[in-house]
N, CA, C and O atoms as CSV, one atom per row, in Angstrom:
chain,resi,resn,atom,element,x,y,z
A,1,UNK,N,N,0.840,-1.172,0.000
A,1,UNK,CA,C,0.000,0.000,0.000
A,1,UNK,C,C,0.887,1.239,0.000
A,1,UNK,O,O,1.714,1.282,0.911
A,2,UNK,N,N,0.855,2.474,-1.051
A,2,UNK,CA,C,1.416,3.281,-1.188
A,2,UNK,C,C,1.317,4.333,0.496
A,2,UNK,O,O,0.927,3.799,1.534
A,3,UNK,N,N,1.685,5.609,0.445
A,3,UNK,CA,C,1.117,6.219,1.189
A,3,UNK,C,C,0.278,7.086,1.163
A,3,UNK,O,O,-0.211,7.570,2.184
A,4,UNK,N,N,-0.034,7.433,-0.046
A,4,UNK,CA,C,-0.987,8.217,-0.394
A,4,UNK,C,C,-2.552,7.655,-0.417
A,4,UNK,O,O,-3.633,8.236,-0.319
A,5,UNK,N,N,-2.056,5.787,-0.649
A,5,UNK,CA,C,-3.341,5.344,-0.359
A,5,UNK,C,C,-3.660,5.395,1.134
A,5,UNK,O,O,-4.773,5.483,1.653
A,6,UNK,N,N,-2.566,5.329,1.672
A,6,UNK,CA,C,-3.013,5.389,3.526
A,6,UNK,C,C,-3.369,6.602,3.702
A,6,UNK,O,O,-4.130,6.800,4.649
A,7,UNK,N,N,-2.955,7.757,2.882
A,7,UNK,CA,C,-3.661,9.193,3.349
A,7,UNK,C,C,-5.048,9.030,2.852
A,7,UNK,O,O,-5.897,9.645,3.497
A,8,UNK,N,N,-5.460,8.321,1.829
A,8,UNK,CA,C,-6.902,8.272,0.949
A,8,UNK,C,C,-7.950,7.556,2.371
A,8,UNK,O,O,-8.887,8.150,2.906
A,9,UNK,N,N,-7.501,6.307,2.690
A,9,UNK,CA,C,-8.066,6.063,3.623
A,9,UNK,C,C,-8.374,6.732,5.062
A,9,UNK,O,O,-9.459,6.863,5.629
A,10,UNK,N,N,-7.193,7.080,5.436
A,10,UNK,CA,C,-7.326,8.103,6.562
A,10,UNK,C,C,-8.433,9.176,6.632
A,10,UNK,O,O,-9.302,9.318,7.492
A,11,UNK,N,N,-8.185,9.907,5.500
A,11,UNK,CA,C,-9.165,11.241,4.887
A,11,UNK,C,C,-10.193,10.759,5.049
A,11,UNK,O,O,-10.768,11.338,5.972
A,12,UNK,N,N,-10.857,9.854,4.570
A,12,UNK,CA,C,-11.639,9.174,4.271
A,12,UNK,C,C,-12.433,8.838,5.638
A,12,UNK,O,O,-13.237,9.640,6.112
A,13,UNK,N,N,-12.254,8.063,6.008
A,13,UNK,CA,C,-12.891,7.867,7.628
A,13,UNK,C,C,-12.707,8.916,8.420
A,13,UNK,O,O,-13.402,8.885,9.436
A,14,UNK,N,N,-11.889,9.991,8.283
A,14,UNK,CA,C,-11.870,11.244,9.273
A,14,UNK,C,C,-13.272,12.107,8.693
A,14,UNK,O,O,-14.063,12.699,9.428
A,15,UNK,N,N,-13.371,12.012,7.082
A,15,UNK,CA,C,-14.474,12.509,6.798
A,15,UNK,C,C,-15.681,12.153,6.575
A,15,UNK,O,O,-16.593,12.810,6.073
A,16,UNK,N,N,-15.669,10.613,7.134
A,16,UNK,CA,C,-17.111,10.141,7.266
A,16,UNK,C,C,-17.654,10.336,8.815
A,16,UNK,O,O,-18.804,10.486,9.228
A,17,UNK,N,N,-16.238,10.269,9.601
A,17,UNK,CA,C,-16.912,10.367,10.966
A,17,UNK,C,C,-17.336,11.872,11.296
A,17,UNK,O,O,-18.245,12.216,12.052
A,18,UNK,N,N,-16.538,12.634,10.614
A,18,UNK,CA,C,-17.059,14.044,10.916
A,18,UNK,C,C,-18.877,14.541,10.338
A,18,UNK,O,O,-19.550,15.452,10.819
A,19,UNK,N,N,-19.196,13.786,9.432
A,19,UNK,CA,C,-19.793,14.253,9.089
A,19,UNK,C,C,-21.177,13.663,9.569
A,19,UNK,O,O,-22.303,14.150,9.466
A,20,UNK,N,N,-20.810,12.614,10.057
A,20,UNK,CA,C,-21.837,12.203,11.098
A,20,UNK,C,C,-21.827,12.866,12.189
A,20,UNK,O,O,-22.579,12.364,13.025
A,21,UNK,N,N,-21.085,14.139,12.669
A,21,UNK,CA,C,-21.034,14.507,13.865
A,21,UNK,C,C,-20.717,13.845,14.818
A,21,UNK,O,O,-21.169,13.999,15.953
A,22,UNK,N,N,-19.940,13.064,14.493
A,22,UNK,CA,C,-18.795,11.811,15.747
A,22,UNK,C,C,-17.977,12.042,16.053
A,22,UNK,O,O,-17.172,12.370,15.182
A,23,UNK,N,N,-17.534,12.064,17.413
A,23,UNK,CA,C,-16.169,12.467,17.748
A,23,UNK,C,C,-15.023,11.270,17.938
A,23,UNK,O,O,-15.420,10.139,18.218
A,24,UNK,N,N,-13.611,11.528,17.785
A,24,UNK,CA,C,-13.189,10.085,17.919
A,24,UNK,C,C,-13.465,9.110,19.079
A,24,UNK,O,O,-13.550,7.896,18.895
A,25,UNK,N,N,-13.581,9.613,20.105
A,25,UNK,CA,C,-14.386,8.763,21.402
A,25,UNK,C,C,-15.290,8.188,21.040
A,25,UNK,O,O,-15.279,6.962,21.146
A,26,UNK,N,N,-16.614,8.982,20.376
A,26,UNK,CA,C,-17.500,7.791,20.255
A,26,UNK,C,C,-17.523,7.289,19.176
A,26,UNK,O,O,-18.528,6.581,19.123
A,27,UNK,N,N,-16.904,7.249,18.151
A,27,UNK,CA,C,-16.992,6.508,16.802
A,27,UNK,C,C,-15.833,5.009,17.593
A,27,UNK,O,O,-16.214,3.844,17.471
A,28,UNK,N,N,-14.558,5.333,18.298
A,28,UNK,CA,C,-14.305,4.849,18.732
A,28,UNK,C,C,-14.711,3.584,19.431
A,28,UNK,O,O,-14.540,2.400,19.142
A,29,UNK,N,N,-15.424,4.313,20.647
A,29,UNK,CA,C,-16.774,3.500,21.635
A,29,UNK,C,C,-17.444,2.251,20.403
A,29,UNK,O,O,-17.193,1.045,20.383
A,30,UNK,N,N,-18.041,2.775,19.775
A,30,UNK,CA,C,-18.951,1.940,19.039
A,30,UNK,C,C,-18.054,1.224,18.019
A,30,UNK,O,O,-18.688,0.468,17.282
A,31,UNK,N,N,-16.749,1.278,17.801
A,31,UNK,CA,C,-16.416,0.068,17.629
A,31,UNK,C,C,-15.210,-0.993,17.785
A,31,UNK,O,O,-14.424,-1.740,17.203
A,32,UNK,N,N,-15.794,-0.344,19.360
A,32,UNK,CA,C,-14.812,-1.252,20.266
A,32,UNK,C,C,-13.116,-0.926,20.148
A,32,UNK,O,O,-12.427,-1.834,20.611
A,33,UNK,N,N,-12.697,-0.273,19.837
A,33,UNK,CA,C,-11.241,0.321,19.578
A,33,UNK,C,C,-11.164,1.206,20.578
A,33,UNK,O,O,-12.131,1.522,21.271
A,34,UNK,N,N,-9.435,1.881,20.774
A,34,UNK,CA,C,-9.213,3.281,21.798
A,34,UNK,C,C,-9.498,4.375,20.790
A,34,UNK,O,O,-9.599,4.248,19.569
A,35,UNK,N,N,-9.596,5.359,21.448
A,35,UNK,CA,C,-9.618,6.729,20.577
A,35,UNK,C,C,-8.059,7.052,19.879
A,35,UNK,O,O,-7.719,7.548,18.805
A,36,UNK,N,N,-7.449,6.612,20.831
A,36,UNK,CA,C,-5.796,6.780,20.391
A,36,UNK,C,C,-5.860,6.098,19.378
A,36,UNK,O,O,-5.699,6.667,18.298
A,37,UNK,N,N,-6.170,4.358,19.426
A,37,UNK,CA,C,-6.215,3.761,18.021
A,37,UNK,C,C,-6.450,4.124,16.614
A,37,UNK,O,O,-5.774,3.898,15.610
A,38,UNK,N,N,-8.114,5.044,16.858
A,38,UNK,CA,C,-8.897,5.864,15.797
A,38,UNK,C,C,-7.925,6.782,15.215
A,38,UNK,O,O,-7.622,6.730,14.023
A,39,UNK,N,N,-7.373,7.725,16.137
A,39,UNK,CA,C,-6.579,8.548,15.525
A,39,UNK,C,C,-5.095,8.415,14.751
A,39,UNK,O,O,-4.467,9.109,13.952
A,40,UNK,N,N,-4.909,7.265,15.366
A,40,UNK,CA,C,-3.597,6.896,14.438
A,40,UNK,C,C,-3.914,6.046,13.281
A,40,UNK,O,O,-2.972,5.616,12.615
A,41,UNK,N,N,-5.302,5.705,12.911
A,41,UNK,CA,C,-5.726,5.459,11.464
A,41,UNK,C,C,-6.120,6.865,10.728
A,41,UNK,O,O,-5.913,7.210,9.565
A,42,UNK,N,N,-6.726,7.520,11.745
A,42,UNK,CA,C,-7.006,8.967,11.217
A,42,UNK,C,C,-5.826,9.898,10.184
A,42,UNK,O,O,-5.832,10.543,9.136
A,43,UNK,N,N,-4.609,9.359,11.550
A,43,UNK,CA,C,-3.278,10.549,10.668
A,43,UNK,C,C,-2.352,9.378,10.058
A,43,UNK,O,O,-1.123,9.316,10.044
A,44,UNK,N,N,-3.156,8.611,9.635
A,44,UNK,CA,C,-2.359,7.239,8.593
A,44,UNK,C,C,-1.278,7.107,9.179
A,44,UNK,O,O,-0.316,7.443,8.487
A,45,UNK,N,N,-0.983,6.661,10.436
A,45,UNK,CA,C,-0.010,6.340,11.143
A,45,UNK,C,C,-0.054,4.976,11.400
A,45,UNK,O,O,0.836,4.199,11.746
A,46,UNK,N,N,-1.593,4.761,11.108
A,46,UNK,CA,C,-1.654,2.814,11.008
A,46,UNK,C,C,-2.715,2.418,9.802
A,46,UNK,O,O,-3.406,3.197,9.145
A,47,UNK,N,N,-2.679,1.727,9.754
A,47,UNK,CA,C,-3.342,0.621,8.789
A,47,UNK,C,C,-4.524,-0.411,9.269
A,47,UNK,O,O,-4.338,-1.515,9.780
A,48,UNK,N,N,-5.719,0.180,8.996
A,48,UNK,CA,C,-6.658,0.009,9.155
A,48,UNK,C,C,-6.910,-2.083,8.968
A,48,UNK,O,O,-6.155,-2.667,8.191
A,49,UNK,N,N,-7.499,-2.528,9.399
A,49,UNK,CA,C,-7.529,-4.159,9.290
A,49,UNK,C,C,-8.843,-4.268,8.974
A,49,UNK,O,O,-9.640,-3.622,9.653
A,50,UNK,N,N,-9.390,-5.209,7.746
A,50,UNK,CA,C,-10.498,-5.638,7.382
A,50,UNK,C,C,-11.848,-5.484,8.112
A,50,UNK,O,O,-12.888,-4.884,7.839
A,51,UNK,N,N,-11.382,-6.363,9.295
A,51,UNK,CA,C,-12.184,-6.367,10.225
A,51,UNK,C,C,-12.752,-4.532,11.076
A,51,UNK,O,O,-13.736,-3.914,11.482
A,52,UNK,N,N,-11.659,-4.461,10.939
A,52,UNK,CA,C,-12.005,-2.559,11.934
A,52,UNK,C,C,-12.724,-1.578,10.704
A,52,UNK,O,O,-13.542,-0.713,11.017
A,53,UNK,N,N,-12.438,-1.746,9.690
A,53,UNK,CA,C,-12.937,-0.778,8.480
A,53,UNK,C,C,-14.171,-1.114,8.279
A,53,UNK,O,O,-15.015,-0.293,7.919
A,54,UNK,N,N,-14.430,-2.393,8.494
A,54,UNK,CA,C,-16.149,-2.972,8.294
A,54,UNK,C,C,-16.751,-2.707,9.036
A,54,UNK,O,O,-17.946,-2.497,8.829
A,55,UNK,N,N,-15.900,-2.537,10.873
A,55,UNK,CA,C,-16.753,-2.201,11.563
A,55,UNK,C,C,-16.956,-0.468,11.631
A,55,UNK,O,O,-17.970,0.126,11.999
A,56,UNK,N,N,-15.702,0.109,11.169
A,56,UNK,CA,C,-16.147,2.094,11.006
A,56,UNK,C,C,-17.503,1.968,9.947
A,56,UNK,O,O,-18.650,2.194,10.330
A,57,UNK,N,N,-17.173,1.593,8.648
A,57,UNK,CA,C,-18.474,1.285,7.754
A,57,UNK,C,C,-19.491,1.404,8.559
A,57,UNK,O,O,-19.875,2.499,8.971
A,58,UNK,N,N,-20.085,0.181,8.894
A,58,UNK,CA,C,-21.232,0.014,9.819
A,58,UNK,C,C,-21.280,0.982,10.611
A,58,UNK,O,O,-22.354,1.512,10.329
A,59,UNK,N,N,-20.710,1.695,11.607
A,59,UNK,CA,C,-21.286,2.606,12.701
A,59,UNK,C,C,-20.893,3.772,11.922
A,59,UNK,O,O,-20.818,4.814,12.574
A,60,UNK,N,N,-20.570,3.854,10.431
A,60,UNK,CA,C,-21.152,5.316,9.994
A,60,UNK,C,C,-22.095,5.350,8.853
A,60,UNK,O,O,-22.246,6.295,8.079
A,61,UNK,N,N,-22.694,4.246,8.837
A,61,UNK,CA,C,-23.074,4.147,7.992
A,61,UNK,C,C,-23.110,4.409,6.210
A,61,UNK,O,O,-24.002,4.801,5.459
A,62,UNK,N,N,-21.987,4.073,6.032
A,62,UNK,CA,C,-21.002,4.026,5.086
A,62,UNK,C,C,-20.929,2.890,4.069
A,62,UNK,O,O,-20.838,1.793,4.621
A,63,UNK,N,N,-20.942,2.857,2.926
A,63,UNK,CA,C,-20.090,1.378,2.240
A,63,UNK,C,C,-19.009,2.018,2.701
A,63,UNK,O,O,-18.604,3.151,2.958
A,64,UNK,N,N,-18.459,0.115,2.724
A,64,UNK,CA,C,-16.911,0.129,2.834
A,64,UNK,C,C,-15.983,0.435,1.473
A,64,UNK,O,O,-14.771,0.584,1.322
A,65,UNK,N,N,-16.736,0.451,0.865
A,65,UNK,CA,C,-15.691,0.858,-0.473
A,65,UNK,C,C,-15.641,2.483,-0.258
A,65,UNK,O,O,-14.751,3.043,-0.898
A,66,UNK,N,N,-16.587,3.427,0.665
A,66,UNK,CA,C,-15.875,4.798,0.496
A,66,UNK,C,C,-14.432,5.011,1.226
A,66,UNK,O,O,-13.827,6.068,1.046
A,67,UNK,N,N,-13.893,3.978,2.058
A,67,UNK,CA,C,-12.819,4.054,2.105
A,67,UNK,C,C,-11.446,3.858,1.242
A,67,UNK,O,O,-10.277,4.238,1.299
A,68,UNK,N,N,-12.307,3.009,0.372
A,68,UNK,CA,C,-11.281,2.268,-0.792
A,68,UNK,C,C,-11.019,3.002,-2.335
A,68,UNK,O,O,-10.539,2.503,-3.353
A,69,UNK,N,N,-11.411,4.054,-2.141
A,69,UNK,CA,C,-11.924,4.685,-3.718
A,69,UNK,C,C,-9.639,5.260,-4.509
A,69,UNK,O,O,-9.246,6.426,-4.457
A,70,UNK,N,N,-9.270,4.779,-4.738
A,70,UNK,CA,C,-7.742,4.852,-4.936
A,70,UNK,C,C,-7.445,5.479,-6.680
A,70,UNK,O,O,-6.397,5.950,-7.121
A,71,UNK,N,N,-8.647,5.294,-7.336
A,71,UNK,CA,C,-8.186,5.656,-8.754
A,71,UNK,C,C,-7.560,6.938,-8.733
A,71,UNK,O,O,-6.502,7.177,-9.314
A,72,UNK,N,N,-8.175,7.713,-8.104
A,72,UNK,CA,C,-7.368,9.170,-8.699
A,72,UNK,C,C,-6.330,10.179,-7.205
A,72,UNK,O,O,-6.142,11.376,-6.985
A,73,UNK,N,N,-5.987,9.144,-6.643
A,73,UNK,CA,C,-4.901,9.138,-5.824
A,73,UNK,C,C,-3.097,10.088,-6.374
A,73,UNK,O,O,-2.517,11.137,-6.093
A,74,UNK,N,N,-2.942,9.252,-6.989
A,74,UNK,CA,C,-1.620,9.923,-7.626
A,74,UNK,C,C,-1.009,9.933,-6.904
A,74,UNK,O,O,-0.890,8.915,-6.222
A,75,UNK,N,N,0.032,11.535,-6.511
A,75,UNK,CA,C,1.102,11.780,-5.808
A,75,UNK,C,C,0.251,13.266,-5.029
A,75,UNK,O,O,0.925,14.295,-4.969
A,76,UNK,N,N,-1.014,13.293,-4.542
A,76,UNK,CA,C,-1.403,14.396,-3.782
A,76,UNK,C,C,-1.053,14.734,-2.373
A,76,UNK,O,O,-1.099,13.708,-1.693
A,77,UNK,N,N,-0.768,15.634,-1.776
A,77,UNK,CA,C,-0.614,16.308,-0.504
A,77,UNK,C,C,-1.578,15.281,0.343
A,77,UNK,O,O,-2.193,14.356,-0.188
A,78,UNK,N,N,-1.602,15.496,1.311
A,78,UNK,CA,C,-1.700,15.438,2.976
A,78,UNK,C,C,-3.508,15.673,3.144
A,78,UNK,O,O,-4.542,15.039,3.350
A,79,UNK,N,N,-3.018,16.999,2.901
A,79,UNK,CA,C,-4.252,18.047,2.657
A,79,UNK,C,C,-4.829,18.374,1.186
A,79,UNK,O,O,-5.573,19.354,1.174
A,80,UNK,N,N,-4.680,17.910,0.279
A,80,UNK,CA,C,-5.576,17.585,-0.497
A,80,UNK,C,C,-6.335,16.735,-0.960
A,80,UNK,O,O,-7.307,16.818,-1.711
A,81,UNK,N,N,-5.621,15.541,-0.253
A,81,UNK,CA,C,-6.474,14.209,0.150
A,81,UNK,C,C,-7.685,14.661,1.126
A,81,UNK,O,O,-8.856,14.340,0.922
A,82,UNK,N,N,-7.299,15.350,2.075
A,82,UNK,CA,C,-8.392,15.339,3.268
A,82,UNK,C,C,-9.209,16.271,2.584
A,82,UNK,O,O,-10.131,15.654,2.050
A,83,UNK,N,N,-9.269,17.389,2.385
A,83,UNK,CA,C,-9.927,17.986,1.043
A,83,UNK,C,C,-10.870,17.434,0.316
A,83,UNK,O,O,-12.080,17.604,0.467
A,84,UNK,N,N,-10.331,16.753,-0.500
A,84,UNK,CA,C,-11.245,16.331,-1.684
A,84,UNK,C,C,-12.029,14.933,-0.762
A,84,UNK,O,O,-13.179,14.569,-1.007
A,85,UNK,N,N,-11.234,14.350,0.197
A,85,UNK,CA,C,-12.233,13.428,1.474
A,85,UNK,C,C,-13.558,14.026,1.666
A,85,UNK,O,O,-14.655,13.635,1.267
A,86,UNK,N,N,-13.164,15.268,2.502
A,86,UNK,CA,C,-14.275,15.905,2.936
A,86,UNK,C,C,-15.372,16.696,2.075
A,86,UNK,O,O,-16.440,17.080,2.553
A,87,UNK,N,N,-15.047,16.856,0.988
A,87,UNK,CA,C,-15.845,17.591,-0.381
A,87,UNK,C,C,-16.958,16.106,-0.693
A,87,UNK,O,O,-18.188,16.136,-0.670
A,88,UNK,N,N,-16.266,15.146,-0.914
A,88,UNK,CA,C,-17.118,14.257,-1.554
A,88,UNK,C,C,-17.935,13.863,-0.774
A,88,UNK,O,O,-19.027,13.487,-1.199
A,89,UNK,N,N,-17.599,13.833,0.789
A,89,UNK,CA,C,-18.846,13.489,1.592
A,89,UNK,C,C,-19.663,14.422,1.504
A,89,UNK,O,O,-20.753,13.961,1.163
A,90,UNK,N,N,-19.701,15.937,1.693
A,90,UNK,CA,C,-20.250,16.691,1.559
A,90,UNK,C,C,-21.508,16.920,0.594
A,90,UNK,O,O,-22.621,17.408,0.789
A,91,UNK,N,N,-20.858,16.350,-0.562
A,91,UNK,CA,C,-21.690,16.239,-1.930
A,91,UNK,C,C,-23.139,15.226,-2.197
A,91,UNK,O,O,-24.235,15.279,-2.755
A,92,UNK,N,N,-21.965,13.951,-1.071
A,92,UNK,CA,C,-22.928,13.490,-0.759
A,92,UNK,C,C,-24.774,13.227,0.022
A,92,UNK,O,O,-25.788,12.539,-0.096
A,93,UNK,N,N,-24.287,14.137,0.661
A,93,UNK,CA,C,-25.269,14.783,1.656
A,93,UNK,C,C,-26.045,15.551,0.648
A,93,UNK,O,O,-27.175,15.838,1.041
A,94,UNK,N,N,-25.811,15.865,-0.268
A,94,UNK,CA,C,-26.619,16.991,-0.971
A,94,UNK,C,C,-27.781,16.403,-1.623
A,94,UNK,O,O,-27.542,15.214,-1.837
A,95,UNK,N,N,-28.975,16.752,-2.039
A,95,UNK,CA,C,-30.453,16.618,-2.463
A,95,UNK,C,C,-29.614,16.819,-3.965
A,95,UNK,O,O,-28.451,17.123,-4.228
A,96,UNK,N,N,-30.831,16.484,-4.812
A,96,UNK,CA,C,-30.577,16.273,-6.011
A,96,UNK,C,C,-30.480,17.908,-6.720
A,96,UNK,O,O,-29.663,18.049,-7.631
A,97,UNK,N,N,-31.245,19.014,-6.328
A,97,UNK,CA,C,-31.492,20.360,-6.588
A,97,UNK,C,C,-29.719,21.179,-6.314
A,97,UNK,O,O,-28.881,21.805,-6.963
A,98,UNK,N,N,-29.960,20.581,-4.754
A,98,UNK,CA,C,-28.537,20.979,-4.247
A,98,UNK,C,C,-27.341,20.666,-5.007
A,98,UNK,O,O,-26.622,21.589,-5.391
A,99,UNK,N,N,-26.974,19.113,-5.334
A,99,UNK,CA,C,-25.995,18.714,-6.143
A,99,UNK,C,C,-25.848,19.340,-7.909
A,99,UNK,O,O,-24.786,19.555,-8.493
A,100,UNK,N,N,-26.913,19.482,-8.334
A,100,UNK,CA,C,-27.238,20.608,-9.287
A,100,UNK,C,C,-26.163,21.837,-9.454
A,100,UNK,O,O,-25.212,21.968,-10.224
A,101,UNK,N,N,-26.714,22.719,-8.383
A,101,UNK,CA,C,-25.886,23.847,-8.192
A,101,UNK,C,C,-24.575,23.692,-7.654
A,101,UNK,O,O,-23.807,24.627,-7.879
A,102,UNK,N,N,-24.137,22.715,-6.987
A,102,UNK,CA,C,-23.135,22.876,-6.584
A,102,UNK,C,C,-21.864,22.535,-7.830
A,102,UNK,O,O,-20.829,23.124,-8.144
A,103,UNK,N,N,-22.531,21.310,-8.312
A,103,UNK,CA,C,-21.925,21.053,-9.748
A,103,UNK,C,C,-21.211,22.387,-10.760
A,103,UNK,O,O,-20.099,22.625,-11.230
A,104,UNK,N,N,-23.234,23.380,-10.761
A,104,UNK,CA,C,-22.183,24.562,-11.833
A,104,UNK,C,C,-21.586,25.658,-10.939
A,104,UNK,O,O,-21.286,26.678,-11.560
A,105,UNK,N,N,-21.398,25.670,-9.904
A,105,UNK,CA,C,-20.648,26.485,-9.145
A,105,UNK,C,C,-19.212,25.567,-8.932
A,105,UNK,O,O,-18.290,26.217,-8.438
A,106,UNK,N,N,-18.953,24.297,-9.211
A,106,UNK,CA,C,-17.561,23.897,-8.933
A,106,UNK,C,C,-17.586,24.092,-10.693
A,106,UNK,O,O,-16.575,24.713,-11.022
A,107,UNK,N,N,-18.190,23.843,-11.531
A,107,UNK,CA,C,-17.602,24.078,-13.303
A,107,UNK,C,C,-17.651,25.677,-13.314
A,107,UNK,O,O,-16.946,26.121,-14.221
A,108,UNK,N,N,-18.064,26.316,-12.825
A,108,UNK,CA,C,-17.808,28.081,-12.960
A,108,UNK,C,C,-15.842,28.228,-12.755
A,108,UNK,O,O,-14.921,28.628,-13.467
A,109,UNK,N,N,-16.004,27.534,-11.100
A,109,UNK,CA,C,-14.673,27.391,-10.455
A,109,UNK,C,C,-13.560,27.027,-11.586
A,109,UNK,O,O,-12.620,27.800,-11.766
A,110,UNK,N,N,-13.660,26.111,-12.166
A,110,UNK,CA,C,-13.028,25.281,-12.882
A,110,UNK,C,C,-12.402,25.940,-14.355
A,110,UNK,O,O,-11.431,25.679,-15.065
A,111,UNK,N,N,-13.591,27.002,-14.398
A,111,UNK,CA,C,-13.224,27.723,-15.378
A,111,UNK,C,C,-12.229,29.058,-15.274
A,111,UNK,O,O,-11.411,29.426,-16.117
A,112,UNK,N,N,-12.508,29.610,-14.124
A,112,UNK,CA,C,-11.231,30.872,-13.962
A,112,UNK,C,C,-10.308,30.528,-14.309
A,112,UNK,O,O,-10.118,29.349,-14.608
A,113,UNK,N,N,-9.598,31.262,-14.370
A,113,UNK,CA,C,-8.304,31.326,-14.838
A,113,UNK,C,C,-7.511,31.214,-13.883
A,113,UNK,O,O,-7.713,32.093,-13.045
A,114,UNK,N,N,-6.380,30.264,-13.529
A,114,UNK,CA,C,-5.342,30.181,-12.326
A,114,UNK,C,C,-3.972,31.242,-12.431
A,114,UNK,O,O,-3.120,31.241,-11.542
């Protein structure tokens, strides 16, 4: 596993638990791990095990593949992993009207000029 995939994953469960409004204690709590544990999958300092990712899944109600999503990984930052983590959950959350607009407000974005 590269490390960028361990940042993909990390991001990833930091931004599913956030967005459930979980803190690492109780995302923790519920599945049976320390908070210390949580967080050192959090800052990809460990490597998440089959078994523990199925169980974050489940108490965030999550597929487990949003941890696994690696295609467009590359060679990105730290923080643009957690970024584009936290954007896609975000998106997710959105109503169909909502995802709409947000779409031509990120293709408006897309279009300025850098």
């Amino acid at each position: 596993m590269t490390d960028a995939q361990r940042e993909q994953i990390a991001a990833a469960i930091r931004a599913a638990r956030r967005s459930k409004g979980l803190t690492q204690e109780a995302l923790a709590d519920r599945i049976n791990r320390t908070p210390a544990s949580l967080s050192n999958l959090e800052r990809a300092q460990a490597i998440p095990s089959l078994d523990t990712l199925l169980l974050i899944a489940e108490a965030l109600s999550v597929p487990v593949t949003d941890f696994l999503e690696f295609a467009t990984v590359g060679r990105k930052s730290r923080s643009r992993i957690r970024e584009e983590s936290e954007i896609v959950d975000l998106i997710r959350s959105l109503s169909a009207e909502q995802l709409r607009i947000a779409r031509m407000q990120i293709e408006a974005l897309k279009s300025l000029k850098k």
